[in-house]
N, CA, C and O of each residue as an XYZ file, in Angstrom:
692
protein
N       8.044     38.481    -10.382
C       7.742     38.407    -11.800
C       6.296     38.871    -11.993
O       5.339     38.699    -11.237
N       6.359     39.601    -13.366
C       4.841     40.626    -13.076
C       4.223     39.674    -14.501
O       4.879     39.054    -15.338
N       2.602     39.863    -14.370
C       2.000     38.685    -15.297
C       2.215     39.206    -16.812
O       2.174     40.374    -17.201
N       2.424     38.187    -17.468
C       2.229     38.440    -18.999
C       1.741     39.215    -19.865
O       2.181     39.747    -20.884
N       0.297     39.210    -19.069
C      -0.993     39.621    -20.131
C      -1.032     40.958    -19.398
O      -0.840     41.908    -20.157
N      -1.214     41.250    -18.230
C      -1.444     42.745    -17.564
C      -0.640     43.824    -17.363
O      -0.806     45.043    -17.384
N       0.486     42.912    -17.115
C       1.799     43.426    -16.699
C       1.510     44.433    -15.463
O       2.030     45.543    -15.347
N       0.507     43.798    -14.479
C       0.339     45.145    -13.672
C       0.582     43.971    -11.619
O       1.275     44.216    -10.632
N      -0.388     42.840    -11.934
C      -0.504     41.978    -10.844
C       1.154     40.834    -11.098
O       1.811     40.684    -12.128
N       1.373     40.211     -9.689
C       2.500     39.178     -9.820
C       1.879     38.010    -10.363
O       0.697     37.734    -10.159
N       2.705     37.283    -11.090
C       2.511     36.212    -11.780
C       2.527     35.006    -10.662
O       3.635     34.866    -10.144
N       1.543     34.142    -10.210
C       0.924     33.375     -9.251
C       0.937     31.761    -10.033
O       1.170     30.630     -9.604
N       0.564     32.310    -11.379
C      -0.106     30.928    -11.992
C       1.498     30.284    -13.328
O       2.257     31.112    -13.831
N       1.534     29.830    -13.409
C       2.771     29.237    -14.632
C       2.619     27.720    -15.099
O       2.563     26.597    -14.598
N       2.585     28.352    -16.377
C       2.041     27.412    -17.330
C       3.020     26.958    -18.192
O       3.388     27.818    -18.993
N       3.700     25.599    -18.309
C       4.264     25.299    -19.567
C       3.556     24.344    -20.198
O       2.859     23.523    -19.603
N       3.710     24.408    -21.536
C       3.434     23.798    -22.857
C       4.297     22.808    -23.751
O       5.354     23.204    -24.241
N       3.966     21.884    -23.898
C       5.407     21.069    -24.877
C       4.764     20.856    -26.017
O       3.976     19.953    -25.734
N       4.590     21.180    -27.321
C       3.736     20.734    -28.625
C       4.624     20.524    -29.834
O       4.938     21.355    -30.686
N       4.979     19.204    -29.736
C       5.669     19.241    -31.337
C       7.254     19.494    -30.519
O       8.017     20.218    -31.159
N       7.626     19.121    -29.582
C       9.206     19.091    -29.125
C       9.242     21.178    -29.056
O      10.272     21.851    -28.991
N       8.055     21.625    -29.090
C       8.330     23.085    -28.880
C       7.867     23.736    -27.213
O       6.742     23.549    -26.749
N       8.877     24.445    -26.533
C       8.527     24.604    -25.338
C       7.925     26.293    -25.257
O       8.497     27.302    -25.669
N       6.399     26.164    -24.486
C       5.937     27.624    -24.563
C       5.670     27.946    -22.611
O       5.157     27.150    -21.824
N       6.194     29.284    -22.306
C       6.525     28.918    -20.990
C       5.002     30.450    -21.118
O       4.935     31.329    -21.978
N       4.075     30.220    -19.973
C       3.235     31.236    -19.511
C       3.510     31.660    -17.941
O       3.497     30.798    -17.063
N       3.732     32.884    -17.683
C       3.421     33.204    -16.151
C       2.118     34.248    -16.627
O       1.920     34.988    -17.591
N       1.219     33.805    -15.167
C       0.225     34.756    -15.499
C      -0.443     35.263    -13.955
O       0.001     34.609    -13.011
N      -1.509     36.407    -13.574
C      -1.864     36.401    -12.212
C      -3.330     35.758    -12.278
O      -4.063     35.675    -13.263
N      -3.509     35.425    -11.265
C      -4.924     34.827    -10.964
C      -6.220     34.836    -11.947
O      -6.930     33.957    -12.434
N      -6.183     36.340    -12.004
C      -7.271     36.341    -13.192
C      -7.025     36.487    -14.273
O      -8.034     36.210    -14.921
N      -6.219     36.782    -14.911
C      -5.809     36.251    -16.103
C      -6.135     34.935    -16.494
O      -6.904     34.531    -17.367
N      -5.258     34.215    -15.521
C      -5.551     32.382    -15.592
C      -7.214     32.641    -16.104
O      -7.455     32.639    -17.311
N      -8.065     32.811    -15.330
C      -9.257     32.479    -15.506
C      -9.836     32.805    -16.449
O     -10.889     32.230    -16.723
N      -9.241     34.043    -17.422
C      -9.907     34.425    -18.419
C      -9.344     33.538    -19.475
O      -9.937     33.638    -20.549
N      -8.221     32.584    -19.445
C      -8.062     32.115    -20.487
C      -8.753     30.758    -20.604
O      -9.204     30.254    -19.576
N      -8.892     30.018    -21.973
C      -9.581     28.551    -21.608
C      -9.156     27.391    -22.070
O      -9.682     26.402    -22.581
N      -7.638     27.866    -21.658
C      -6.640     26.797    -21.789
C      -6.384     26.113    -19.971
O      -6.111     24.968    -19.611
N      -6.585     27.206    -19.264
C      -6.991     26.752    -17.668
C      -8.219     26.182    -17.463
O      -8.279     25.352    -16.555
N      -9.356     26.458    -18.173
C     -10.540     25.971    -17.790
C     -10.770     24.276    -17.077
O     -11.150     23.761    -16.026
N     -10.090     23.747    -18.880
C     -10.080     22.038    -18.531
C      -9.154     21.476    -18.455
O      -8.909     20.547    -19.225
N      -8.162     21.939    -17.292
C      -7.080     21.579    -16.834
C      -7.510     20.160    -15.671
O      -7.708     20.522    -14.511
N      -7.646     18.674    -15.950
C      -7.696     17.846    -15.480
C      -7.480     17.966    -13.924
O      -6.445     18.466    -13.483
N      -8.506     17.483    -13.081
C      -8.215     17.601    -11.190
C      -7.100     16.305    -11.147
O      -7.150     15.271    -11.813
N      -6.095     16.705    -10.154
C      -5.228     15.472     -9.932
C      -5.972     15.483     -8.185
O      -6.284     16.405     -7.431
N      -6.030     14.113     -8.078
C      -6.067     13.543     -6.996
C      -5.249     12.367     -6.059
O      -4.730     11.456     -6.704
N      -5.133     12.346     -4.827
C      -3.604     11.515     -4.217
C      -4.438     10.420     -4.394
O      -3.791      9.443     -4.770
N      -5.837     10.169     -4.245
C      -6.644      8.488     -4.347
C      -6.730      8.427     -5.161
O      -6.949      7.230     -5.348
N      -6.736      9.171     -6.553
C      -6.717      8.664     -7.763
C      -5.656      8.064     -8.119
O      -5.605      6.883     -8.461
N      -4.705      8.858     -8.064
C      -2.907      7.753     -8.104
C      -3.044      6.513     -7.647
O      -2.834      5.577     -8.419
N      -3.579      6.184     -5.751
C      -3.387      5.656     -5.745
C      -4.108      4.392     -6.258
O      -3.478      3.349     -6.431
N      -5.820      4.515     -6.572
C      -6.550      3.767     -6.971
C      -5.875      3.397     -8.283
O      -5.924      2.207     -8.595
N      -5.287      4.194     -9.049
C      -4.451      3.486    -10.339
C      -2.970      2.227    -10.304
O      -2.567      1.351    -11.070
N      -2.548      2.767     -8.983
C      -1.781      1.268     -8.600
C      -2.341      0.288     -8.208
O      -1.761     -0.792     -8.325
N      -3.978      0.369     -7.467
C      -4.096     -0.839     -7.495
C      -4.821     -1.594     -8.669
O      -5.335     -2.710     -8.605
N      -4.760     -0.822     -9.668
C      -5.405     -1.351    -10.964
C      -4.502     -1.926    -11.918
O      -4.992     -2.543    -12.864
N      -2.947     -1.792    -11.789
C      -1.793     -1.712    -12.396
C      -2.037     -3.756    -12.508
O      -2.635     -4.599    -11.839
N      -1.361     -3.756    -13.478
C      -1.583     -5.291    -14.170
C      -2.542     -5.795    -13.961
O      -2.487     -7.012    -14.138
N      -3.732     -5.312    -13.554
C      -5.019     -6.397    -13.842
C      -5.815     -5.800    -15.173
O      -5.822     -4.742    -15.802
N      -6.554     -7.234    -15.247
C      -7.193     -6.523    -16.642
C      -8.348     -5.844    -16.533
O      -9.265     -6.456    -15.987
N      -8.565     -4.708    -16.915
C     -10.179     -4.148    -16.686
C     -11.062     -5.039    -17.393
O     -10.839     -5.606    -18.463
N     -12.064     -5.094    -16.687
C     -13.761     -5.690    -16.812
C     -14.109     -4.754    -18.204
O     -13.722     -3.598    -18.374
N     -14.876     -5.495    -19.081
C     -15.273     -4.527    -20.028
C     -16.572     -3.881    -19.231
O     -16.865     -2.752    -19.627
N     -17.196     -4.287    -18.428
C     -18.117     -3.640    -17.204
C     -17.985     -3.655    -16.072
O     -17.388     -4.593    -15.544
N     -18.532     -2.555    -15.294
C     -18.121     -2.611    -13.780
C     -19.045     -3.278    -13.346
O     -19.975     -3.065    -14.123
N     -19.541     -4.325    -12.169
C     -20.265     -5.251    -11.144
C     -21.990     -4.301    -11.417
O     -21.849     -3.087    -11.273
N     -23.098     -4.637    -11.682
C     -23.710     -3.268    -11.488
C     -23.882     -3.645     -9.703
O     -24.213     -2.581     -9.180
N     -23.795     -4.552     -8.814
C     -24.409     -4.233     -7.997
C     -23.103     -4.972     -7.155
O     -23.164     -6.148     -6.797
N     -21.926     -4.100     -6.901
C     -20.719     -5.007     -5.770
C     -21.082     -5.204     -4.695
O     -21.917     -4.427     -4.230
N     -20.664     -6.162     -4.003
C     -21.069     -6.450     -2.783
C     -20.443     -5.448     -1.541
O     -19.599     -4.578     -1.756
N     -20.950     -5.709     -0.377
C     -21.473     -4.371      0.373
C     -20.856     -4.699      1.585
O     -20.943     -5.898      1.851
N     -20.230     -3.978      2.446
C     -19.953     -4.740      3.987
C     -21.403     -4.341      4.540
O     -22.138     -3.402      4.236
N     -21.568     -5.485      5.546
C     -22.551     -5.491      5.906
C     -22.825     -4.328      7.265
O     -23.893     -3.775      7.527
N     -21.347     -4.161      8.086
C     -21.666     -3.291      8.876
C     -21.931     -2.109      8.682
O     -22.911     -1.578      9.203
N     -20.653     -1.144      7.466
C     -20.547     -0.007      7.147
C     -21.001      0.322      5.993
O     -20.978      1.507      5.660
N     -21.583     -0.811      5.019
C     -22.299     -0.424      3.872
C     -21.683     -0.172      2.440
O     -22.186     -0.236      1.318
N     -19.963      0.249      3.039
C     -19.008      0.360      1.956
C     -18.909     -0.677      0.887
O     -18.916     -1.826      1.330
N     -18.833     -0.578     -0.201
C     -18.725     -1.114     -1.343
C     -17.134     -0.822     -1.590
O     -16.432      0.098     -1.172
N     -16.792     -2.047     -2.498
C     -14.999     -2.114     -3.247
C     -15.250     -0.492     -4.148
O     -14.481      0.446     -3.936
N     -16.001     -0.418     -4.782
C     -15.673      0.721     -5.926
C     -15.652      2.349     -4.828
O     -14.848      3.241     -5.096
N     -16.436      2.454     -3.895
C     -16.347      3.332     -2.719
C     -14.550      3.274     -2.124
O     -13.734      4.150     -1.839
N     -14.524      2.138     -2.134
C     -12.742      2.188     -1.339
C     -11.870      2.515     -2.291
O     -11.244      3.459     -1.809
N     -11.371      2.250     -3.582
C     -10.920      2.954     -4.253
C     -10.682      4.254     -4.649
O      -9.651      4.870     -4.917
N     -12.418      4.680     -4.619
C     -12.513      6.248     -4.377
C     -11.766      6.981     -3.676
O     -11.067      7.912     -4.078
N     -11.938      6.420     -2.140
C     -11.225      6.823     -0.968
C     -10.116      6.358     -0.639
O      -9.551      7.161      0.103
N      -9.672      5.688     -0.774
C      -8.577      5.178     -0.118
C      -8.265      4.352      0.718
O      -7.281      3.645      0.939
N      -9.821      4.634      1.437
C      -9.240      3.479      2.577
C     -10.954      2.649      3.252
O     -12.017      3.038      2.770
N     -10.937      1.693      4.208
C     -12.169      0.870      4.346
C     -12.691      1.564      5.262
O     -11.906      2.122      6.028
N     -14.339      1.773      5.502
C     -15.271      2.025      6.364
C     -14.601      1.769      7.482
O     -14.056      2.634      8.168
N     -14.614      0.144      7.798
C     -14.258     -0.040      9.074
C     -13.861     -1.637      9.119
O     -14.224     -2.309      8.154
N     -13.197     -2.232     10.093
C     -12.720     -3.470     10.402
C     -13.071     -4.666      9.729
O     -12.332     -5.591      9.394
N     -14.544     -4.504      9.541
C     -14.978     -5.649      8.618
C     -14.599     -5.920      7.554
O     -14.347     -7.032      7.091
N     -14.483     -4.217      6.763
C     -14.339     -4.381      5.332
C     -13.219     -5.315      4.870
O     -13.264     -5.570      3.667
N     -12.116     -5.944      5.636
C     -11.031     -6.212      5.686
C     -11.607     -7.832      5.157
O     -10.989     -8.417      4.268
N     -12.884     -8.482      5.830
C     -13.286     -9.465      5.708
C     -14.079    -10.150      4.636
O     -14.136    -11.307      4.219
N     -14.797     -8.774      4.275
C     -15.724     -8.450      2.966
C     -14.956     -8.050      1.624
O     -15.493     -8.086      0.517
N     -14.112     -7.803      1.773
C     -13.143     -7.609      0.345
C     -11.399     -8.449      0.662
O     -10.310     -8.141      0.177
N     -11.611     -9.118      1.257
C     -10.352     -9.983      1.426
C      -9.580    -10.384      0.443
O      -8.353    -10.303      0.386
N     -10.553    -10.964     -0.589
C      -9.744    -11.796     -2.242
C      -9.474    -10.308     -3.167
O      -8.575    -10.185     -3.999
N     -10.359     -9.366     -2.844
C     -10.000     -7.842     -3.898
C      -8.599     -7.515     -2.975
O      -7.625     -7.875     -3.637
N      -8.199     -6.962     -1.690
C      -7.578     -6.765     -1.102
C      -5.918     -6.932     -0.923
O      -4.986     -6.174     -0.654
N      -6.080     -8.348     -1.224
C      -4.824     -8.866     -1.181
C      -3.818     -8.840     -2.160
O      -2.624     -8.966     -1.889
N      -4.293     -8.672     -3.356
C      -3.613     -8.448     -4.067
C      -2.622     -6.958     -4.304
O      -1.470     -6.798     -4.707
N      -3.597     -6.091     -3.882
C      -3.221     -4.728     -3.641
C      -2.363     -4.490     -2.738
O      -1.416     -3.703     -2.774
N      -2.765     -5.315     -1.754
C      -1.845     -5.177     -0.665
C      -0.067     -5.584     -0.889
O       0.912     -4.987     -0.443
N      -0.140     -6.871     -1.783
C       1.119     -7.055     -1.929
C       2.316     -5.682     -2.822
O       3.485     -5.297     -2.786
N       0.895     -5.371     -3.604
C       1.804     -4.742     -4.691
C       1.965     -3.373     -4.096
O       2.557     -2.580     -4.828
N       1.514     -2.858     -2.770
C       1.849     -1.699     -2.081
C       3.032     -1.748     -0.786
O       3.973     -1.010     -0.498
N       2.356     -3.267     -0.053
C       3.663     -3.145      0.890
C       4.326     -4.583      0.835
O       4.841     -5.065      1.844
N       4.301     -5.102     -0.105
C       5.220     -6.228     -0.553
C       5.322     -7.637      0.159
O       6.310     -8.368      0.103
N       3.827     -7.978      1.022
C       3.407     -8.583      1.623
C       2.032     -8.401      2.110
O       1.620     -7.264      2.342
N       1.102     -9.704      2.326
C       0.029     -9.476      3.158
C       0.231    -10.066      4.778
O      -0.709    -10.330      5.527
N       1.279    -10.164      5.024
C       1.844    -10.069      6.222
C       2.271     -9.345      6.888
O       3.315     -8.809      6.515
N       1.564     -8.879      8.486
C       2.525     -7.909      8.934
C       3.672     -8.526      9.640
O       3.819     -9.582     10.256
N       4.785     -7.066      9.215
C       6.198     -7.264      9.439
C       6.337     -6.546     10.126
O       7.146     -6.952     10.961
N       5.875     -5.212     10.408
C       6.046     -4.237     11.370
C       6.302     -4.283     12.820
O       6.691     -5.328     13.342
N       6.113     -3.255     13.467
C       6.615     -3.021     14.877
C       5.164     -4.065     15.956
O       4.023     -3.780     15.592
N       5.218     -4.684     16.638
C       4.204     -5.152     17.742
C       4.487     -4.566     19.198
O       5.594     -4.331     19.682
N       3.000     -4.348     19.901
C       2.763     -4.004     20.994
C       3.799     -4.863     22.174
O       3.774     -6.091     22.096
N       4.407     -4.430     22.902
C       5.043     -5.448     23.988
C       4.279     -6.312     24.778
O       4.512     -7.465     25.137
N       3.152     -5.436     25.031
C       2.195     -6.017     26.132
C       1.600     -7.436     25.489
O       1.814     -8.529     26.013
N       0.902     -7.270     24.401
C       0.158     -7.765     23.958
C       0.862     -8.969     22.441
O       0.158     -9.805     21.873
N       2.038     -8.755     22.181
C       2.231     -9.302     20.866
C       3.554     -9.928     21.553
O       4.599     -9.870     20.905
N       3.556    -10.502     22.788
C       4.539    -11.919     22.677
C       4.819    -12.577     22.081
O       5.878    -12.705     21.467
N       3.503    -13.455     22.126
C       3.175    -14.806     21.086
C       3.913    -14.367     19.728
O       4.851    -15.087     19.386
N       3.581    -13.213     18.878
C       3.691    -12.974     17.950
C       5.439    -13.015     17.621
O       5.954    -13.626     16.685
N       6.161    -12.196     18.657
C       7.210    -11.874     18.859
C       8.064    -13.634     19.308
O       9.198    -13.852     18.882
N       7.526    -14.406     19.932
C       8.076    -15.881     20.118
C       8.058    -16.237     18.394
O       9.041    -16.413     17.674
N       6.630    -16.275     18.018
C       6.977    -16.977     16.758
C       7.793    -16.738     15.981
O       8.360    -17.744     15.554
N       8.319    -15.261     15.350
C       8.957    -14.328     15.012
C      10.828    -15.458     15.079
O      11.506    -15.976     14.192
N      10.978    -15.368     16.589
C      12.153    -16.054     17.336
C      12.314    -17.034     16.897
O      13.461    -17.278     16.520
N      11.455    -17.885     16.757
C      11.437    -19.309     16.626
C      11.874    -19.512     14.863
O      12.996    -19.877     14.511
N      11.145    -19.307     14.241
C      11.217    -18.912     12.590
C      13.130    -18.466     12.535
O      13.955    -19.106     11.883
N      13.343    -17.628     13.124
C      14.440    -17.262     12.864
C      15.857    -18.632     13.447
O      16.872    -19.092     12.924
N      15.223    -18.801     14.596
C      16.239    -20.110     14.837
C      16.032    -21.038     14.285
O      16.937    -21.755     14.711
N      15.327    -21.793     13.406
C      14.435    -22.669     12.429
C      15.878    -22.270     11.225
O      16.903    -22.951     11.219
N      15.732    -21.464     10.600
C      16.917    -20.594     10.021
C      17.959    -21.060     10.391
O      18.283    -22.030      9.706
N      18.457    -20.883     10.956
C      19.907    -20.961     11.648
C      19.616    -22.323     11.890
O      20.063    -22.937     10.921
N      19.288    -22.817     12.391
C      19.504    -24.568     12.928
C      19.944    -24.906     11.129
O      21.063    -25.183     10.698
N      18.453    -24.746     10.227
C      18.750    -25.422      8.741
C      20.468    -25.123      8.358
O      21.086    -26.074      7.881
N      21.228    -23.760      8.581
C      21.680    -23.254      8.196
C      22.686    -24.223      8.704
O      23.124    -25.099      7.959
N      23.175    -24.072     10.266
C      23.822    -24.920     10.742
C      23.884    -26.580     10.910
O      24.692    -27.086     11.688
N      22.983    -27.368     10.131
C      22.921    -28.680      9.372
C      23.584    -28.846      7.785
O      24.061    -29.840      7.236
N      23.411    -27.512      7.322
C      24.175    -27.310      5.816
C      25.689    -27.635      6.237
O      26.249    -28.661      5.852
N      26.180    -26.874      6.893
C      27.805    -26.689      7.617
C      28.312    -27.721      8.258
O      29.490    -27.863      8.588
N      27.155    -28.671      8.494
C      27.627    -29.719      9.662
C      27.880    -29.356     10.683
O      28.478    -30.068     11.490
N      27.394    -27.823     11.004
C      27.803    -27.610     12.930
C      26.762    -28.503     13.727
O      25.660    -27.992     13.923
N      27.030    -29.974     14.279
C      26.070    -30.421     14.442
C      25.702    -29.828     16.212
O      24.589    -29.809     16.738
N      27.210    -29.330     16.924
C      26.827    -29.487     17.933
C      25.291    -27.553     18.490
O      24.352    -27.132     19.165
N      26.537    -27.245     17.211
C      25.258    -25.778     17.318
C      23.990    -25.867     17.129
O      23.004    -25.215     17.471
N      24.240    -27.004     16.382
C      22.441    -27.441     15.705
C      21.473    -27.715     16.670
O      20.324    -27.277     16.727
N      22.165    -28.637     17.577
C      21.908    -29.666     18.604
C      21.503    -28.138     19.476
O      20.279    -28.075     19.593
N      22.057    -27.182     19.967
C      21.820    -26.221     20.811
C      20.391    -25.326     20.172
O      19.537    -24.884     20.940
N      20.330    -25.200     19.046
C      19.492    -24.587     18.541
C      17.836    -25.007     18.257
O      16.842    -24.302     18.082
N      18.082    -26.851     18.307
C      17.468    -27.250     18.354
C      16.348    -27.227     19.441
O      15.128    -27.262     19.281
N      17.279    -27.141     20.896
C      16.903    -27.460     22.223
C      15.822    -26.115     22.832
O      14.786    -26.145     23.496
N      16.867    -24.655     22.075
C      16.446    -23.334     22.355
C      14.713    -23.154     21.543
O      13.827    -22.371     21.885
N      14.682    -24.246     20.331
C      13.414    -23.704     19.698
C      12.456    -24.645     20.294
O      11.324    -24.222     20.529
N      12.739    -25.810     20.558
C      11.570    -26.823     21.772
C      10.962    -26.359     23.123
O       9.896    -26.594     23.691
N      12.419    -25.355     23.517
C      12.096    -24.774     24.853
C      11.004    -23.522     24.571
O      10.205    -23.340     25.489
N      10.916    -22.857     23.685
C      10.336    -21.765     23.196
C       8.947    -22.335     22.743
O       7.997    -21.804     23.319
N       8.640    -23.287     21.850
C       7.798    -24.060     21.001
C       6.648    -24.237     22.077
O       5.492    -23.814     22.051
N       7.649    -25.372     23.514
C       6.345    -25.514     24.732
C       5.988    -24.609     25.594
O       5.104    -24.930     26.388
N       6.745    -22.836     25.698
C       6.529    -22.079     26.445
C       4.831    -21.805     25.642
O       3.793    -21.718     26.297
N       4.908    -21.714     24.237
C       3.439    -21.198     23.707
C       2.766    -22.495     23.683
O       1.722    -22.488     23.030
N       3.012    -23.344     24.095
C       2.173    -24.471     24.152
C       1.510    -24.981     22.744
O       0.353    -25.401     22.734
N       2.344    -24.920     21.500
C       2.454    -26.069     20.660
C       3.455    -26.329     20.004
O       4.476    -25.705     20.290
N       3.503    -27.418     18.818
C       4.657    -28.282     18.640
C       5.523    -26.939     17.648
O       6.662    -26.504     17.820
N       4.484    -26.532     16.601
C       5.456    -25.854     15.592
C       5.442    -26.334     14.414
O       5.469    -25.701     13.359
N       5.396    -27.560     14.581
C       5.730    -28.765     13.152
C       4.698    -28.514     12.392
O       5.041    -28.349     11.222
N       2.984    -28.365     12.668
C       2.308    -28.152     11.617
C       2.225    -26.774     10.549
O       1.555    -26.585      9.534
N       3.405    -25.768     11.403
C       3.751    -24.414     10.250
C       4.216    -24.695      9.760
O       4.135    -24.022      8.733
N       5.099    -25.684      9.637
C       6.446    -25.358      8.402
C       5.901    -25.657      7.136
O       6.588    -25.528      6.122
């Protein structure tokens, strides 16, 4: 498709218009675009801007921003800096914006808990508790039903598990 205005270069750039339920369709080549100044102040889209707008989604804006937010102390990053970007300096920031954080966090991955995959080597413990929680489940489940003798088995499997990590359990629930 050859451009609009020159009719000489391929049409690169395409422009539609909606004004008043009326549709105006432009193809144009490179410089064309530029000579017109309907391209000029064509708004930058950015992927951290999107996403900095979800994490703004149901809270109420400040009629002012902080003038002076607080700072991680290692990397210097500020909350209004992470938004920008996307993501934290470094490990701390996690500690230094914890109460801003969490909230975002839910409304992106639907928990501030990880659920994900764990290391074998290293995320036993994690992977016992995981086990245990789930037979906790099933035992309740199997007290609803009256399976008492399954209960009784399920019971035995989460005590045996409980003292392999060496505590009771009882103060999570």
């Amino acid at each position: 498709m050859l451009c609009q205005e020159c009719k000489q270069k391929p049409a690169t750039v395409h422009m539609t218009k909606i004004i008043n339920n009326h549709k105006t369709e432009l193809h144009l080549c490179e410089d064309c675009a530029r000579q017109r100044e309907s391209f000029i102040n064509i708004p930058t889209f950015s992927v951290n801007d999107l996403i900095a707008s979800f994490m703004d989604m149901g809270q109420a804006k400040p009629a002012f921003e902080k003038l002076s937010p607080s700072k991680c102390a290692v990397c210097g990053m500020d909350f209004n800096q992470f938004k920008n970007i996307g993501r934290l300096g470094c490990q701390e920031c996690y500690k230094y914006f914890g109460d801003e954080l969490g909230p975002i966090l839910r409304k992106i991955q639907g928990s501030t808990q990880h659920t994900g995959k764990v290391p074998k080597r290293s995320g036993s413990a994690l992977l016992t508790k995981k086990q245990i929680q789930k037979l906790k489940a099933e035992l309740k489940k199997a007290v609803e039903i009256e399976a008492y003798e399954k209960a009784a088995e399920l019971r035995d499997k989460i005590r045996e598990l409980e003292q392999s990590q060496g505590y009771s359990g009882r103060e999570q629930q």
